[in-house]
N, C-alpha and C positions, 0 to 999 in steps of 0.2 A: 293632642294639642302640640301645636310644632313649636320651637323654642320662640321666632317672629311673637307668637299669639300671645308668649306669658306676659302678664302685666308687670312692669319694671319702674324702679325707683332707684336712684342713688342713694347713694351716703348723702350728696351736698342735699339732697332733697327734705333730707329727713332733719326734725331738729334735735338738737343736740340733746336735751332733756325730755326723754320718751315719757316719764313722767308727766309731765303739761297738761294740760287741758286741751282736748281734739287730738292728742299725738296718738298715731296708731298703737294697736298691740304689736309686739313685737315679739314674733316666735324662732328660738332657736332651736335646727331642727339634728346640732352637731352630737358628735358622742360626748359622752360624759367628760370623757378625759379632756377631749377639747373644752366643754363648757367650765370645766372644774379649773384650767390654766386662765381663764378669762374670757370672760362676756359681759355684754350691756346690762345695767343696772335695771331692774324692770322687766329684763324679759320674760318671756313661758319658755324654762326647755322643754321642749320635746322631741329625744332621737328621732330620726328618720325613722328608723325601723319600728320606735313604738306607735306611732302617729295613728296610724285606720285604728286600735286600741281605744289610743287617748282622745280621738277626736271632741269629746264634749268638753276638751278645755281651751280648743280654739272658738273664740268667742261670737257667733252671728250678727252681722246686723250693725258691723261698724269695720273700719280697715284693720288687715292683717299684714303685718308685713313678716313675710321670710327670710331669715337667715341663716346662711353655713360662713364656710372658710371662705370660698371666693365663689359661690353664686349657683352654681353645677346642680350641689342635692337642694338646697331651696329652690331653686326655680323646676323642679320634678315634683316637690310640695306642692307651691304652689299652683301647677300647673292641676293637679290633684283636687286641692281647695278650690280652684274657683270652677272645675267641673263639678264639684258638688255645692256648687250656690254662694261658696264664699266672697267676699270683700277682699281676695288677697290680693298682692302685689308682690314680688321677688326683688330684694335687695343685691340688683346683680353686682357689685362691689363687694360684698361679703365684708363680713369678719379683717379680712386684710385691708380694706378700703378704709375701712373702721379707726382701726387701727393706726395705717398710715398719714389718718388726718388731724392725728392728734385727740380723737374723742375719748370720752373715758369710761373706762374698763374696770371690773371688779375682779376678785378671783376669788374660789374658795380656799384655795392653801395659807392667805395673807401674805404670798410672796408678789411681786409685782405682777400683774396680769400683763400675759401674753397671748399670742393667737398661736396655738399648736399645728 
C-alpha cells in the first residue's frame, strides 16, 4: 500500500476529547520512552514493534486512529491495520501536530508532558 492509499486524518479533524462518545480509538504506536514523556489521555500504546503480538487490542468494527511523533511509523501501522480489515486511519500530524495545537497531554513522570 503506497503512502497515496493510507487513510489520513488530522489533528484539526479529530476532537479534542478522544474520550467522547463516537471518538475513535486511538492507538500509540511510539516507544515507551516517547509515550512515558507524554501522550493523549485514552490512548492504547502499543510500540511499533510489539504490534502483529498485540493485535487483539486493537479494537474491530469501529475507527482506529494511529499515532507516532510526526506520522512516518503510524501510517506503516496503519497501512498494516487496514490490510488486515481494520477501520484505521493515520494521524499524519503525529504527536507534534498534537502538541503544537495546544491539545492536552498527560505523562507518566508527572513532569509536564512533552513529545520526545
Amino acid at each position: 500500500m503506497s503512502s497515496d492509499q493510507i487513510p489520513a486524518v488530522s489533528v484539526d479533524d479529530l476532537p479534542v476529547d478522544l474520550s467522547a462518545a463516537g471518538a475513535p480509538t486511538l492507538v500509540d504506536v511510539r516507544e515507551p520512552d516517547e509515550w512515558s514523556a507524554g501522550h493523549i489521555a485514552g490512548a492504547v500504546h502499543i510500540p511499533m514493534g510489539d504490534l502483529v503480538t498485540r493485535l487483539d487490542e486493537v479494537p474491530r468494527g469501529q475507527e482506529v486512529v494511529v499515532v507516532c511523533r510526526s506520522g512516518g511509523r503510524s501510517a506503516a501501522v496503519t497501512g498494516y491495520l487496514v490490510q488486515g480489515g481494520w477501520q484505521a486511519r493515520n494521524m499524519t500530524d503525529g504527536m507534534l501536530g498534537w502538541n503544537a495545537r495546544g491539545r492536552p497531554m498527560v505523562s507518566d513522570s508527572g513532569a509536564a508532558p512533552t513529545v520526545l
